[in-house]
C-alpha positions as CSV (number, residue, x, y, z in Angstrom):
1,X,-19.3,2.6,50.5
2,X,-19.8,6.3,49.4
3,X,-19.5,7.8,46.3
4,X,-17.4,10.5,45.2
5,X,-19.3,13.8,46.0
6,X,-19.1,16.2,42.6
7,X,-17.1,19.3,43.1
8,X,-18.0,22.8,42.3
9,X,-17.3,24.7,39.0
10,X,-14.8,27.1,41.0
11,X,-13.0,23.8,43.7
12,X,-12.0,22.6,39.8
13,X,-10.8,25.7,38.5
14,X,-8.6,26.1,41.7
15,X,-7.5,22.7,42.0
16,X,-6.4,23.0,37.7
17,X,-5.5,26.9,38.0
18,X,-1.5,25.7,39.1
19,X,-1.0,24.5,35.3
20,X,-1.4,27.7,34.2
21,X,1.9,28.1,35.3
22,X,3.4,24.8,34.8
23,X,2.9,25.5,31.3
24,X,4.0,28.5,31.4
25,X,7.1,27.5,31.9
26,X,6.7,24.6,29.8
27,X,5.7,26.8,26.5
28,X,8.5,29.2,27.0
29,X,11.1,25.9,26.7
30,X,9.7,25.0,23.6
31,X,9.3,27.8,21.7
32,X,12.5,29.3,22.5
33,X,15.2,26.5,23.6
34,X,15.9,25.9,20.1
35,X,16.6,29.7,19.2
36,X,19.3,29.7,22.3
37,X,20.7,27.2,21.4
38,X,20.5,27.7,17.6
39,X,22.2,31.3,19.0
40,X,24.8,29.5,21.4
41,X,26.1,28.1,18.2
42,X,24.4,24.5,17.9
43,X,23.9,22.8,14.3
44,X,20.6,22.4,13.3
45,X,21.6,19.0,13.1
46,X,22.6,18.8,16.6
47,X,19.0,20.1,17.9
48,X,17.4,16.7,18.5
49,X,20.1,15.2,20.4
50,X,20.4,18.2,22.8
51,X,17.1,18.0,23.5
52,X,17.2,14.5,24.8
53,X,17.5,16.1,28.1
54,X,13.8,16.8,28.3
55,X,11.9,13.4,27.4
56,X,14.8,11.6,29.4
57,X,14.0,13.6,32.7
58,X,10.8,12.7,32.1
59,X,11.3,8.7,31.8
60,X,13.1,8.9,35.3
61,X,11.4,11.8,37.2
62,X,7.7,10.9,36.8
63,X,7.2,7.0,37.5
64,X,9.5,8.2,40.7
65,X,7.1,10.9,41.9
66,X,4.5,9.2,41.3
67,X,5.5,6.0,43.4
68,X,6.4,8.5,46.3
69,X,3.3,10.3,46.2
70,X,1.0,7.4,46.3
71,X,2.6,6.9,49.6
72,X,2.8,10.8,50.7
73,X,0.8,11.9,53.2
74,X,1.3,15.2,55.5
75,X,0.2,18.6,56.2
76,X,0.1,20.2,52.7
77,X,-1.6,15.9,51.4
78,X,-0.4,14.2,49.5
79,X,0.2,15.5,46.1
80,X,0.5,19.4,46.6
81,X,3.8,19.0,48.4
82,X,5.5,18.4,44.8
83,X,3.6,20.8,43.3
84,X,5.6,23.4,45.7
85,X,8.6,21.6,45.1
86,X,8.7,21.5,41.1
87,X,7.5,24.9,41.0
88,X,10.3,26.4,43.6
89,X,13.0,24.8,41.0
90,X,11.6,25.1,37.9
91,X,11.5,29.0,38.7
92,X,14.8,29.6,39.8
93,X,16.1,27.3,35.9
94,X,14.0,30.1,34.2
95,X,15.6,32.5,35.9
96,X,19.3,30.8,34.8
97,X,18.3,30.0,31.2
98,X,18.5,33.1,29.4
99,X,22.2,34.0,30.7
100,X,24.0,30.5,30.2
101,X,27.0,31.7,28.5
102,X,27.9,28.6,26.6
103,X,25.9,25.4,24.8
104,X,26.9,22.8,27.6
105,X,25.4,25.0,30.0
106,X,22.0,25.5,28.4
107,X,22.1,22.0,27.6
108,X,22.7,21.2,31.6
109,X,19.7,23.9,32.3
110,X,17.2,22.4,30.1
111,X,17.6,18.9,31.8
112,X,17.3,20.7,35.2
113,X,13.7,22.5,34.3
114,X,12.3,19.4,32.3
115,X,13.3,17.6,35.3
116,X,11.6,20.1,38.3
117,X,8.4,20.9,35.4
118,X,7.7,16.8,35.7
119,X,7.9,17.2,39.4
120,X,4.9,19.1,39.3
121,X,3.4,18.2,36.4
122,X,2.6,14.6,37.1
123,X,1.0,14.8,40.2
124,X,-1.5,17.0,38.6
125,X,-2.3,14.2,36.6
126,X,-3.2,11.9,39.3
127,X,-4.7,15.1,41.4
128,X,-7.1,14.9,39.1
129,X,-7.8,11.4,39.7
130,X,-8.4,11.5,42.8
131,X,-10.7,14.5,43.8
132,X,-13.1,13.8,41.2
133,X,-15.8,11.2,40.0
134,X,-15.9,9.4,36.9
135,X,-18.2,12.0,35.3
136,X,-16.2,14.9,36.3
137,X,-13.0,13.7,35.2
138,X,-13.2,14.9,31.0
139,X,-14.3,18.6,32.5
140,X,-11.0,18.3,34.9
141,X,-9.1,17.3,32.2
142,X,-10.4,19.8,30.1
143,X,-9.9,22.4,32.4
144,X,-6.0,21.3,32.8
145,X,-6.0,21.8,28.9
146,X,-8.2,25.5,29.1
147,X,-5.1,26.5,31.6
148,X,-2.3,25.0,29.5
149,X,-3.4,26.8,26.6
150,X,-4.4,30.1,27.9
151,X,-0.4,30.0,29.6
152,X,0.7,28.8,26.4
153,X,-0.1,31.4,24.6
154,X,0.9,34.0,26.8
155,X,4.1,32.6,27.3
156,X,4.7,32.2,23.5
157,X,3.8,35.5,22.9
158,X,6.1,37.1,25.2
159,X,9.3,37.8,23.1
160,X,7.1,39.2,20.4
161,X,5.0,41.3,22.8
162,X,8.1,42.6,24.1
163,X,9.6,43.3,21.4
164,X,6.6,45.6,20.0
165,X,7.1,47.5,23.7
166,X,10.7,48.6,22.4
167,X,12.6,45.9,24.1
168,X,15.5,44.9,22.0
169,X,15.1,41.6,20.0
170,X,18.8,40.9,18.7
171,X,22.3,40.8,20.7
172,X,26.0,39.9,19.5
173,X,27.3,37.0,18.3
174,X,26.5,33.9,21.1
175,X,24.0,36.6,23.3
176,X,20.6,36.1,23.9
177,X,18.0,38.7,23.2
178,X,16.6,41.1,25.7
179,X,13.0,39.6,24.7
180,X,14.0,36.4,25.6
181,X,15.7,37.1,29.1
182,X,12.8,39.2,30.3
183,X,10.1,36.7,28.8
184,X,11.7,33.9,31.1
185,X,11.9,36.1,34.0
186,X,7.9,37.2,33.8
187,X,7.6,32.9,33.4
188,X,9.1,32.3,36.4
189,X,7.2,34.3,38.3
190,X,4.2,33.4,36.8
191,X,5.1,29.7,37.5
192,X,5.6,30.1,41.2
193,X,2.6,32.5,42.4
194,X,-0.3,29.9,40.5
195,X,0.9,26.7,42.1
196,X,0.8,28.9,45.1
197,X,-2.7,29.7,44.6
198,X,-3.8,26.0,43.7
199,X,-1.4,24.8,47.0
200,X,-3.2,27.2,49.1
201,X,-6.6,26.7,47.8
202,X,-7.2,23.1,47.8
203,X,-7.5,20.5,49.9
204,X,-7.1,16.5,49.5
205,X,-8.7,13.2,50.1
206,X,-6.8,11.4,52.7
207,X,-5.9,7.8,51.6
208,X,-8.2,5.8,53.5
209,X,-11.0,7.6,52.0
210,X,-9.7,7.7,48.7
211,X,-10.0,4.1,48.7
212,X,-13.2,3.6,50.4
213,X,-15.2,5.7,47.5
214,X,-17.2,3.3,45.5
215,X,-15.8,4.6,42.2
216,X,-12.2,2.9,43.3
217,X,-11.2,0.5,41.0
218,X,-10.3,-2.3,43.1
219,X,-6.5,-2.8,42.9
220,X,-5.6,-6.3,40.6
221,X,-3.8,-9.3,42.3
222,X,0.1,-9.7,42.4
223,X,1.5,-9.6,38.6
224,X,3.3,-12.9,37.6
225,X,6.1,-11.2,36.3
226,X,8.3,-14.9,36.1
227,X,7.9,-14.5,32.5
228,X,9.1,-11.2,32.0
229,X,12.4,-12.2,31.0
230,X,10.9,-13.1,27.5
231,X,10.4,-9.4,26.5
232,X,14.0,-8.8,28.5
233,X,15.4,-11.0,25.9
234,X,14.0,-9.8,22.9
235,X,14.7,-6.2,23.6
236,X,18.6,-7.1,24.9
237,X,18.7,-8.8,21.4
238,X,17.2,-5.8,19.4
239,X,19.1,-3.7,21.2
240,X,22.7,-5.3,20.8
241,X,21.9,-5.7,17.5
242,X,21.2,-1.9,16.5
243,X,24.5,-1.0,18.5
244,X,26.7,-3.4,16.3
245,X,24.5,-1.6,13.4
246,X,25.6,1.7,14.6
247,X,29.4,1.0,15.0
248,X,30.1,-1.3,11.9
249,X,28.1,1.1,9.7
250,X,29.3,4.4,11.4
251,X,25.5,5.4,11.8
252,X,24.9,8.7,13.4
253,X,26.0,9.0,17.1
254,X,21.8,10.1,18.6
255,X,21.4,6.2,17.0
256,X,23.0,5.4,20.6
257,X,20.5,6.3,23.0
258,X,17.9,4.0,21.3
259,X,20.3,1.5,21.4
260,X,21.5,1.8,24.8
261,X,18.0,2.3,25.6
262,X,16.8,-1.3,24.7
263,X,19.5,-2.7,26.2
264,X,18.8,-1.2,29.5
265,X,15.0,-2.0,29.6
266,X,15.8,-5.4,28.5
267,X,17.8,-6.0,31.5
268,X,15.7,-4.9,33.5
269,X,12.6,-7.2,32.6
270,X,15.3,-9.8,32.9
271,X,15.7,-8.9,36.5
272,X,12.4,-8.3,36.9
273,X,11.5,-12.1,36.4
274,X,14.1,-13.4,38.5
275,X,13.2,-11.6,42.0
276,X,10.7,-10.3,44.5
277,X,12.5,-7.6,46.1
278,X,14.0,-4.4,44.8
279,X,11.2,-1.5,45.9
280,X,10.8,0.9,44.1
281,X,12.3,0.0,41.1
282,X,10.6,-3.5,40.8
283,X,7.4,-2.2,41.7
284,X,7.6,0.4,38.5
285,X,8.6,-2.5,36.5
286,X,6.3,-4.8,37.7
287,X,3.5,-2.3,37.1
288,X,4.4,-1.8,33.8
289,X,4.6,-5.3,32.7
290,X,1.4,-5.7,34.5
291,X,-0.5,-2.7,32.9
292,X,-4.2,-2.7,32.5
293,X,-5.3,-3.7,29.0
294,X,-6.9,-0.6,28.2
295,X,-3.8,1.3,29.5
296,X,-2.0,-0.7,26.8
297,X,-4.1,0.5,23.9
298,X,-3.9,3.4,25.2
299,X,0.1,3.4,25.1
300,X,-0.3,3.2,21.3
301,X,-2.6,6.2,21.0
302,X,0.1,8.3,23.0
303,X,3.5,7.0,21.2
304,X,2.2,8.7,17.6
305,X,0.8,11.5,19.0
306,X,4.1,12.7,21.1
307,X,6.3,11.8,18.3
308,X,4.1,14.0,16.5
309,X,4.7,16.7,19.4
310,X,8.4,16.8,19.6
311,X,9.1,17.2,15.4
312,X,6.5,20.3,15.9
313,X,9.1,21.5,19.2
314,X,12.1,21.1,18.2
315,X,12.0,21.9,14.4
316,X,9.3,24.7,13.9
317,X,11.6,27.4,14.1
318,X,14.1,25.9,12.2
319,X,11.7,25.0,9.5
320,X,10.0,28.3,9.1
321,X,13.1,30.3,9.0
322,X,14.5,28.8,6.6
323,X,11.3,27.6,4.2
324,X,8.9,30.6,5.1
325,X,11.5,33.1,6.2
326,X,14.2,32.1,3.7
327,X,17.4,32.4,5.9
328,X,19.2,30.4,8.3
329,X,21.6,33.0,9.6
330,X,20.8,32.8,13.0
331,X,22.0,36.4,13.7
332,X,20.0,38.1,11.2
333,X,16.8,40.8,12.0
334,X,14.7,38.2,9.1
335,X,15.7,34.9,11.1
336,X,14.9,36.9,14.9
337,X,11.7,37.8,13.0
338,X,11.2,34.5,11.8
339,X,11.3,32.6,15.4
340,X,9.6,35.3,17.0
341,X,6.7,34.2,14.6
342,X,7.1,31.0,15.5
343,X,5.9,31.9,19.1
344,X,3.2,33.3,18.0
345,X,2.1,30.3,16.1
346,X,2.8,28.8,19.3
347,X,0.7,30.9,21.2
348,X,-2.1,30.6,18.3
349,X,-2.1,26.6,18.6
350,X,-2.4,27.1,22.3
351,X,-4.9,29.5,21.8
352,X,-7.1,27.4,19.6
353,X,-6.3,24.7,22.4
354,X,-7.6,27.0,25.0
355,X,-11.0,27.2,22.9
356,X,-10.8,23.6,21.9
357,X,-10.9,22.9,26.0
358,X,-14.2,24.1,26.2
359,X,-15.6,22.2,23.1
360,X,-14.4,18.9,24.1
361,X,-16.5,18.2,27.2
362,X,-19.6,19.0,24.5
363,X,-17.8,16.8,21.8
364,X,-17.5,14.0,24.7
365,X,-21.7,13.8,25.1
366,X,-22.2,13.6,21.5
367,X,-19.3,11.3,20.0
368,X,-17.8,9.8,23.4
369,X,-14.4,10.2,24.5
370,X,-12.7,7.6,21.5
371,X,-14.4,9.2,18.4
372,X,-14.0,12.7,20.1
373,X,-10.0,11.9,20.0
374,X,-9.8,10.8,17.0
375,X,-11.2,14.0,15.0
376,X,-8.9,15.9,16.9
377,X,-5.9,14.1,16.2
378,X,-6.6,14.1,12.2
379,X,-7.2,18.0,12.3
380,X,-3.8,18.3,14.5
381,X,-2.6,15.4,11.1
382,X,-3.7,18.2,8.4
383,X,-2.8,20.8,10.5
384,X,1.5,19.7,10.1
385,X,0.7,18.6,6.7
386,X,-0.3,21.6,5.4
387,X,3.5,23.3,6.7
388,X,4.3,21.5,3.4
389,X,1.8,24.0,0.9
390,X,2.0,26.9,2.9
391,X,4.5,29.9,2.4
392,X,2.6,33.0,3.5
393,X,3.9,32.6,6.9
394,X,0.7,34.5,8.2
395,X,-1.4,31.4,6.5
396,X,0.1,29.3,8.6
397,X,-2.4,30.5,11.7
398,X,-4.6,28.6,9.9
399,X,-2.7,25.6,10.2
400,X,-2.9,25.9,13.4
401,X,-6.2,25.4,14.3
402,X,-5.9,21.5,13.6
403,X,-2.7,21.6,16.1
404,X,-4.7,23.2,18.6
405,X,-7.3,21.0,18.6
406,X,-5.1,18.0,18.8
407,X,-2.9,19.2,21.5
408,X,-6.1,20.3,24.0
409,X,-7.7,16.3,23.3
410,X,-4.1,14.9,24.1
411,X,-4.1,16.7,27.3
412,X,-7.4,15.7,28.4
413,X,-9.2,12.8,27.1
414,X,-6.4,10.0,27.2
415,X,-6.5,11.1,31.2
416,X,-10.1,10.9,31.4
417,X,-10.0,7.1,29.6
418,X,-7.1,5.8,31.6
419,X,-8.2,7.4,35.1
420,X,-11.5,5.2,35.2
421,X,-9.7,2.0,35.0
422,X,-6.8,2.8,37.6
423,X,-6.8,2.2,41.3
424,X,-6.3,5.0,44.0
425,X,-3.5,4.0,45.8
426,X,-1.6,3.4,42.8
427,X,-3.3,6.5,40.7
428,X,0.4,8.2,40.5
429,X,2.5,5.5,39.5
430,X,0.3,4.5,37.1
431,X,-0.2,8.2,35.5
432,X,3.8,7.8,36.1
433,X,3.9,5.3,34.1
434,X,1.7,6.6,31.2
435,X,4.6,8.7,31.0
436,X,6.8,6.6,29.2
437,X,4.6,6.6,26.5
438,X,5.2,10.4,25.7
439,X,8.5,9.8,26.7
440,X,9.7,6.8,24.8
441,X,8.8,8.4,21.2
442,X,10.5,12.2,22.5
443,X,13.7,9.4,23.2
444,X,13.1,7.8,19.5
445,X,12.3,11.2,18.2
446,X,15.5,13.0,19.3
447,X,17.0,9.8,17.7
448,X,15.9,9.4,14.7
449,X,14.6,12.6,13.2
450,X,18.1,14.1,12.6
451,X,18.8,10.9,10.8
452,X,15.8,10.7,8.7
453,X,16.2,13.9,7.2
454,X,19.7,14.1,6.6
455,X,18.8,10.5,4.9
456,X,16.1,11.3,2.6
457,X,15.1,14.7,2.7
458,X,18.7,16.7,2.5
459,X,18.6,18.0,5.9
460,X,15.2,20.4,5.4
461,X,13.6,20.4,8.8
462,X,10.0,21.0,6.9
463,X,9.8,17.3,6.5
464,X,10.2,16.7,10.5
465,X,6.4,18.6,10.1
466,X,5.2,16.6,7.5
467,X,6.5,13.2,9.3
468,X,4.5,14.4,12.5
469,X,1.2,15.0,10.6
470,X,1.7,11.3,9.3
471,X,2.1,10.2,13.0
472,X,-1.1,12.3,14.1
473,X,-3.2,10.4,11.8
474,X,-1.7,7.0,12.8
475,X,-2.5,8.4,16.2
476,X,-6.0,8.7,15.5
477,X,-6.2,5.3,13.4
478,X,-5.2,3.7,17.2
479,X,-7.7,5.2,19.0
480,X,-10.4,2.6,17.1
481,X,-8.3,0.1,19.5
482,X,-9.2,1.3,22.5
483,X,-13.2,0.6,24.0
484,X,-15.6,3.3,25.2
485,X,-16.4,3.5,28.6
486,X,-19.4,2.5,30.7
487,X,-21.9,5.4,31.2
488,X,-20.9,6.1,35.2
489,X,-24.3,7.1,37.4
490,X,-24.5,10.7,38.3
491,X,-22.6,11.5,41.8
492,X,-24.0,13.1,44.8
493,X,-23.5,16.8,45.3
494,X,-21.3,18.2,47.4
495,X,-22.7,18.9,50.6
């Protein structure tokens, strides 16, 4: 058995450069889906639960890819044929975005680009996985996080560049800025020529020889899953029990989707442990009963720090007009002004992330990959905190240093600890999988925050922030959980 030859510096950056555009697209959603719909008339209120779209595409899409790529193999390999796809559709929902002409529809079109970004998002994730060794994984990682920042910030910036250039940065009542409409446009593009460049650049490992590398992790035996009705029972209980909840107390309708959600899980670990067939589907579920210890530890790590994420999405612009800015008239020059700051912080955090990809490879040799994580995440926790203290809105740059920093380490080193204890055929699944742990929190995120603060902090979305540094420190309070990984023996050069 051979090991995995080590690639090149530039095979890296070409096989990575396709997220540059990924988040592209990815960046201009966040920093700006809020602000349409905000401007289409939606409540702040209301925010969290239209946003459900995005984490819930995500739950679906990704374990699905995943599973089919595993078992892709063809002219373009095995994972660059969703790359095309994703970016193909993801490009023509930026194009759409900026002219839906009522909520329902941007609603509809943020579920359609969440869902096409995951198609090309995960594979990445496994790509990863399987064209490099052990040792090169962090730097791969890390250079995924390099290009998600540097697009980031680019993309953030956008409808205050334009807007600087003369374009014009307010429109009538239920219109969406000029800035705006152009800024997706440049995205799409941007989107569609990089995954070109990574599609047409790169080549792939077949199968067989994936698994014939002497750095596979040999694939574990069957998973007894007869028992998996226990956790089917216990979540169909918890979940019936928060619907009653919601229905006798007249609890806030996002409430729900939690509900509904253990209630659908729950069944189907109960069918889980009563057959052996169902493809697809049971092999997901078996795999995710059955997941690797580590990968479990790991699940922890990534619940707090996505929660974390999604406050910072979906209730930045909303909390710095209104705290830092002082207005929430949505149709006001001070409120435009306000959210076209927020994508600059945006593009600052992404920025900081872009620098903080190159420092983490040198953090990684000193610390490891677990301590490493853990700074980051507490700088990410002070940097959310500090929304609180802060009302010089150009102060809060600073703040965004710490987010930086925690957004680059989520990116990377989670990957680069879960990759070395995965199989290769099952490398996309599993990374599929992985999924639901940035998914499930968006799910209890877009749940619960709305009701939170209407609860105990009279609706101000600065507390979201606040709630989100908390979670970042939990985060890095996990990572102590999960064990360091065994010094792996340099690889052969390329020939």
């Amino acid at each position: 058995m051979s090991r995995k030859p080590e690639l090149s510096f530039w095979q890296i950056f070409n096989m990575c450069f396709g997220f540059l555009g990924i988040q592209f697209g990815f960046a201009l959603q966040n920093a700006n889906v809020s602000r349409i719909f905000q401007t289409l008339g939606a409540d702040v209120g209301d925010i969290p639960a239209l946003w459900i779209a995005a984490p819930f595409s995500g739950l679906i899409v990704q374990p699905v890819i995943g599973y089919l790529s595993d078992r892709t193999w063809g002219r373009l390999g095995r994972r660059r044929p969703y790359f095309l796809i994703g970016a193909v559709l993801t490009t023509l929902a930026l194009l759409c975005m900026p002219n839906s002409p009522v909520l329902w529809v941007a609603a509809g079109l943020l579920w359609v680009m969440d869902a096409t970004i995951n198609i090309s998002m995960e594979p990445f994730r496994a790509f990863v996985g399987d064209q490099l060794p052990p040792r090169q994984r962090p730097l791969g990682y890390a250079m995924q996080s390099f290009f998600i920042g540097v697009g980031s910030v680019v993309a953030s910036l956008l409808p205050w560049l334009l807007a600087r250039f003369g374009v014009s940065n307010v429109a009538g009542e239920g219109a969406i800025p000029d800035t705006v409409r152009y800024a997706f446009y440049l995205g799409g593009a941007v989107l569609l020529l990089s995954v070109l460049w990574t599609v047409l650049s790169t080549r792939e490992y077949p199968p067989e020889q994936l698994e014939a590398f002497a750095d596979n992790v040999a694939d574990e035996r069957p998973v007894d899953t007869s028992r998996a009705w226990h956790v089917g029972l216990l979540m169909l209980g918890a979940g019936a029990m928060l619907l009653l909840a919601i229905y006798h107390y007249a609890l806030e309708k996002e409430l729900y989707l939690l509900g509904g959600g253990l209630v659908m899980f729950g069944l189907l670990f109960a069918w889980l442990s009563t057959t052996r067939s169902g493809g697809m589907l049971r092999q997901v579920m078996g795999d995710l009963y059955g997941m690797p210890g580590p990968m479990r530890r790991l699940a922890l790590v990534q619940f707090f720090s996505w929660f974390a994420l999604f406050a910072l999405w979906i209730y930045t612009t909303a909390a710095v007009t209104s705290v830092q800015y002082g207005t929430t008239d949505t149709h006001s020059a001070l409120y435009n002004e306000g959210a076209n700051w927020v994508g600059v912080l945006f593009a600052a955090y992404n920025g900081f992330a872009a620098l903080a990809a190159a420092c983490i490879p040198w953090m990684v040799r000193r610390w490891g990959l677990r301590l490493s994580h853990l700074a980051n995440l507490w700088l990410g926790g002070a940097g959310l905190l500090s929304f609180l203290l802060i009302r010089d809105p150009h102060w809060l740059l600073l703040s965004m240093v710490g987010v930086g920093f925690a957004w680059a380490s989520i990116l990377s080193l989670p990957y680069a600890l879960l990759s070395d204890n995965l199989p290769a055929a099952k490398m996309g699944v599993y990374m599929g999988i992985f999924n639901f742990f940035i998914v499930i929190p968006q799910l209890l995120a877009a749940s619960v925050l709305g009701v939170l603060l209407r609860l105990f902090f009279h609706g101000q979305p600065i507390w979201a922030l606040a709630m989100g540094g908390a979670s970042l420190v939990i985060a890095g309070l996990c990572t102590l959980r999960v064990a360091e990984p065994v010094a792996e023996p340099v690889a052969a050069p390329a020939a």
